[in-house]
Structures are given as C-alpha cells and as structure tokens.
C-alpha positions, 0 to 999 in steps of 0.5 A: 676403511677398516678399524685400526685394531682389526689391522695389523701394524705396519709400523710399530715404535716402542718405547723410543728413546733418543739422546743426543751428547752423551759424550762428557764435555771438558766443562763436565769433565773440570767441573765433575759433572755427569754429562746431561744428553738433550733428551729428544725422544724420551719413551715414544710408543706408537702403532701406524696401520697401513692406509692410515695418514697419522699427524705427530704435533706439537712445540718446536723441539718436542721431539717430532723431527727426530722421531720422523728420522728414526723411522726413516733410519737417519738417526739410530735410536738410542733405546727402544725399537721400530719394527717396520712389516714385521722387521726390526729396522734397527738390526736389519741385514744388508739385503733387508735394509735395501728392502726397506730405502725401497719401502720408506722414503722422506720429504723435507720441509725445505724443497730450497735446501733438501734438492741439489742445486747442481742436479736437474730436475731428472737427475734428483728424480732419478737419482733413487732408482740408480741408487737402489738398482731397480730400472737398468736402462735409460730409456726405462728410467726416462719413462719412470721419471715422466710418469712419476712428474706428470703424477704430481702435477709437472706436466708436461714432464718434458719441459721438467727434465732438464730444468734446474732447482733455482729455475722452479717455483718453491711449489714446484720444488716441492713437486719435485721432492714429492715425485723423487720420493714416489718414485721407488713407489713406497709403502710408507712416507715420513713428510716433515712440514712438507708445505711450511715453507711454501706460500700460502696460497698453494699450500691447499693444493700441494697437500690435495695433491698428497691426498690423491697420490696417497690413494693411487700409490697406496701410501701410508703417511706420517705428517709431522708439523706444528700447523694444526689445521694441517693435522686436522685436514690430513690426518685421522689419527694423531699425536701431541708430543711434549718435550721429547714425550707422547703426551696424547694420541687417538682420532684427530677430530676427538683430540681436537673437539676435545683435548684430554692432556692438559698441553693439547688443551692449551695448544689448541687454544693458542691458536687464533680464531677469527670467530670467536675474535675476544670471546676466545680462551687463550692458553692457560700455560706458565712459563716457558719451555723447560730445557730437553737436557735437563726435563723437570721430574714425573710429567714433564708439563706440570711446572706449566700445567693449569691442572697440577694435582693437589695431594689427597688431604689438600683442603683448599681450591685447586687453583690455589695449589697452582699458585702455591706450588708455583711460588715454591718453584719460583723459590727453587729457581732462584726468581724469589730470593733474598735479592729479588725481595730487596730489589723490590724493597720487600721486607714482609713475609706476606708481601713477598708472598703477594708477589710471588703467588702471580701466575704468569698467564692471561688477563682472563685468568688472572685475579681482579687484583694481578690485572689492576696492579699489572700482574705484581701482587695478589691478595693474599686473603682471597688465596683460597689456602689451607691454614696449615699451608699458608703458615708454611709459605709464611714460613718459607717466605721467612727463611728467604727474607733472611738469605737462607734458601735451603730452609725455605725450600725444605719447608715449601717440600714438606708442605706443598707436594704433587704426584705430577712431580713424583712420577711420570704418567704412563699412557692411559686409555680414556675413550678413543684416546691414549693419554698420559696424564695423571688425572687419567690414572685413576678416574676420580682425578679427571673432577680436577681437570673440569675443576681447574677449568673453571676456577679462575677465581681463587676462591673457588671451592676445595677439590675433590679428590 
C-alpha cells in the first residue's frame, strides 16, 4: 500500500465542530444564564486515504458517534468542514448529495434496533437501490440482492430473502445490515461498534468478513469503537478522542506500543492483561469525566492527567505539583470547604492539607501513607513542595477554615499555575504521531512526561524544565 502522504485524501475533516442545545432554556432564560451547548465534537481535524481502515477510540461520550454521523450527513456540523473526493459535503447540490448516499454508507452498532422488524431480510437489502434509483427491474435487483447476500456469508441467499429480522441470529442480523450497506457498492463506510452487541464467539468472524469485503469492494473504512483489540486488529491508522477533542492520531500499532498523550497512555492501561495478571500498571487518572456542556479550560484532560506541567520556576517534583494543583481544584469545586473540614472534625491548616493533597488513584500509585490510612491523609513533610508553595496552600488552607472561599482560591491562583490550564494544545508532530499535548509544544517538555512516570513517590527530584 502506498504511503498515505503520497495519496490524496478521500476524506478530509477540518476543524469540526458540534454543538448540541444551543438554544436558551427557561432556566437559562429566568436565571440570566448564557445557554451552555454540549460540545460533542470540539475542532476535529482528520485526513482519510482511500484503502485505509482508520480506528477513531476513546471513553463513551468523547464524541466518536457524532463525528461518524457527520461524515455520513446525519448531523450537520456546526463549524468546520468535510470535504468528500474533493466536494464539500456540507454545501452539495441535489445532484451531488445523491452521488454522494451512493458513495457513503453506514453500519450501526445495534443490527436489533437499526433493521425494520416488518421488512424481509430482500426488502431492508434492497430498499437502498429504490431509494437512490440505481436498478429499475425486479429481476435485476433480485439478483443484486443474492449476489450481495452470498458476499457476506447468508447463503444460499434464497433461504434469506424472504426471512424476517427476529427470525435471524444477531450475526446474521448484522450480516444483513453489512450486505444493505454494500449494496450501493460504496467508496467509504463509517461502522459504528459494528460487533459490540454480538456474542463474542462470532465476533472474529464478522470482523474477518469485513476484512475480505474491504479487498473485494475496494472500501475505505472508519471504525468507530471503544474495543481496543478491535482497533488495533482493524485498523493502520487511528485516533483518540477526548471529550469532543482529537487528542492523538498516526499508525495504531505506534499509538499502542507507545502512547504519546498522556489519556491514550492511561486508556491503554485500563485495559486488563491476562499476562502480565498483578505485575500490571493501571491508569494513572483522577477523577471522572468532566461535563461536554461545560469542558475545563486549555486541555481538557489536564484536571485528570498524571503528567500536568509545572510552571518554569517550579522547584519542586513533578508529582507534587499534581497534587498541589489537585487540592486547588478541589477547593474550586467545592470538595474542600469550611464544611467538609468540620465534618471531618478538621480544625488545623495542615491537616486539611494532609487530606487534601490525596490523589484519587491506584495503590501503586500512591504514597506509603495514602495506603496505610486508606487514601485519607499524606504526609505533608515528605510532599516534595517549594517553600514559597507550601506557605500558600498553608494559607489557603487558612482562608477555607475560616469560611472564605474567594481568598483561598485567590491565593492558590497566584501561586500554583499551569499552561495546560491556560491554553488548549494545538496538534503537534512528534514522530509518526500528531499529538496534542503541551509537553509536545516545545521539546524539553517531553522530560516531564518520563519524569512523571516514574515519580510515584513524592519525594522524587525537581523537574526540569
């Protein structure tokens, strides 16, 4: 196969953008309140080669979904444009747009759900060829049908035809759905988790399946899953979507052996490994997922990254920034308050910070003293702090024992800050890999990243910078 950069593009996705509930609500309307849309796809850029099987990962509601039914003209983006072969999809004239439902179909994930129960298993097959006027005789279609049936493995095809949805297994469902898709004999198909709801045991053989078809039609996929294996069996190239953001793309293999962005490091390492059994390292991630309505500020993954960057003049380790700035969003939300600290019975500065200094991770992770008090407390001495730092947390820790929120988060800003918090990463080349992460900005940040992996102490030597 040639190189991709030799070839031109047969899709091209710029800068994407969508939003969902733009529209005010009465809440917002009573309240005063700027409407805050669910930001689904947030500035997606992507090249797809023709031949190329391109994987698009990541969390449930990062986006993924959403992105595939742009491509496929099912959602209309809000910002940004899809040029298919050349042609702008989103300003197509009638004569192009029917071109193009010729070109580009879809699979669904759920065979149960996306095939009418009322329509045999011809009639769901043939229902695209009617619809986009391309065989006018029965007879013809007939035998389009037949041919198309036997491609993916329902023959004979004459025992199909006339069958119904709930009389066929949930493989051969999704036989179906692939067979109504190729039909139309495609240039492009977008399969969204196309064997997640199968069993598991004919999984491999539906995915196979796609594997020939793509040689025999001459197909260009994009597979859109959250199964890891299945990217990485499927696919050359791949993405890792974030929070509505494309946080890492290039070839699967290299995005697997060795994941740049800080999320695809911990995806790949939430997945269990039967071989490596306790030996294995689990994600070093905080907290949950942040709303798409309301996304934390620059990158988007750095209130849950193991490798925040400290400022230039941070003196002290890596890791202890991350906890440091940890406790200032803790403050921010509200977890470490006046209330919290007398429901706790906590009435010193430096116990509060004790408390709030934890770091919401796994035992192998954490500090001799998280485990041994069950992630309550660490010791605030071994904290490898800059002086300067520690009196502001001191002081914060001050201002929140005494009710006054506003001064404790006034000083933790002044004194604990992040460009990951500051501006969102733009895309950046780094080997075969585009990545968008800070530490890729410029190249004496990428010390932080190998810093951070191994410091789980906190007494680990100062960054550098």
């Amino acid at each position: 196969m040639d190189r991709a950069e030799d070839r031109e593009p047969l899709v091209e996705i710029d800068g994407l953008r969508k939003l969902f509930d733009q529209s005010q609500g009465i809440i917002d309307t009573v309240l005063g309140r700027e409407p805050q849309p669910v930001r689904a796809v947030d500035g997606v850029s992507l090249d797809i080669h023709q031949g190329d099987i391109v994987g698009i990962a990541g969390e449930s509601g990062c986006g993924k979904t959403t992105l595939g039914k742009m491509l496929v003209k099912l959602h209309d983006p809000t910002e940004g444009t899809i040029r298919f072969d050349g042609t702008d999809i989103t300003d197509m004239t009638r004569e192009e747009e029917r071109e193009f439902r010729k070109r580009v179909q879809m699979i669904f994930q759920d065979p149960f759900e996306s095939l009418n129960p009322r329509m045999t298993v011809y009639d769901t097959v043939a229902e695209p060829l009617k619809i986009n006027e391309m065989i006018d005789g029965y007879d013809e279609r007939r035998a389009r049908v037949k041919e198309v049936l036997e491609d993916v493995g329902l023959g004979p095809a004459e025992v199909y035809l006339d069958a119904f949805p709930d009389e066929l297994s949930g493989g051969e469902r999704q036989r179906v759905a692939i067979a109504r898709a190729l039909v139309v004999d495609p240039d492009f198909i977008v399969c969204d988790e196309p064997v997640s709801m199968l069993d598991v045991s004919i999984r491999a053989g539906v995915l196979n399946l796609m594997k020939e078809l793509q040689s025999e039609y001459d197909l260009t996929y994009l597979f859109i899953s959250h199964d890891l294996s299945l990217i990485r069996y499927m696919c050359d190239r791949a993405g890792i979507m974030y929070l509505g953001n494309m946080v890492e793309q290039g070839p699967t293999d290299d995005i697997i052996d060795d994941p740049k962005h800080p999320y695809t490091e911990a995806l790949f390492d939430a997945v269990p490994d039967v071989e490596l059994g306790e030996d294995r390292r689990r994600a070093n991630a905080t907290g949950e997922v942040p709303s798409p309505r309301n996304p934390p500020s620059g990158c988007r993954y750095h209130p849950r990254c193991a490798h925040i960057i400290p400022p230039d003049s941070w003196a002290g380790s890596q890791e202890a920034f991350r906890r440091a700035y940890q406790f200032k969003l803790k403050v921010r939300r509200g977890e470490v308050s006046a209330e919290s600290a007398e429901s706790a019975d906590v009435t010193d500065p430096e116990r509060l910070l004790e408390n709030g200094l934890t770091l919401d991770i796994p035992e192998e992770y954490r500090t001799e003293t998280e485990n041994e008090s069950a992630g309550t407390r660490v010791d605030l001495g071994a904290v490898d702090l800059p002086a300067t730092t520690r009196d502001a947390l001191v002081e914060a820790a001050e201002s929140v024992l005494a009710g006054d929120t506003e001064a404790a988060l006034a000083t933790l800003d002044d004194a604990i800050t992040t460009p990951c918090e500051d501006r969102q990463p733009q895309p950046q080349q780094s080997g075969s890999r585009r990545v968008a992460c800070h530490r890729y900005d410029d190249e004496g940040f990428e010390g932080l990243g190998e810093l951070a992996g191994t410091s789980a102490g906190l007494g680990a030597a100062p960054a550098e910078d």
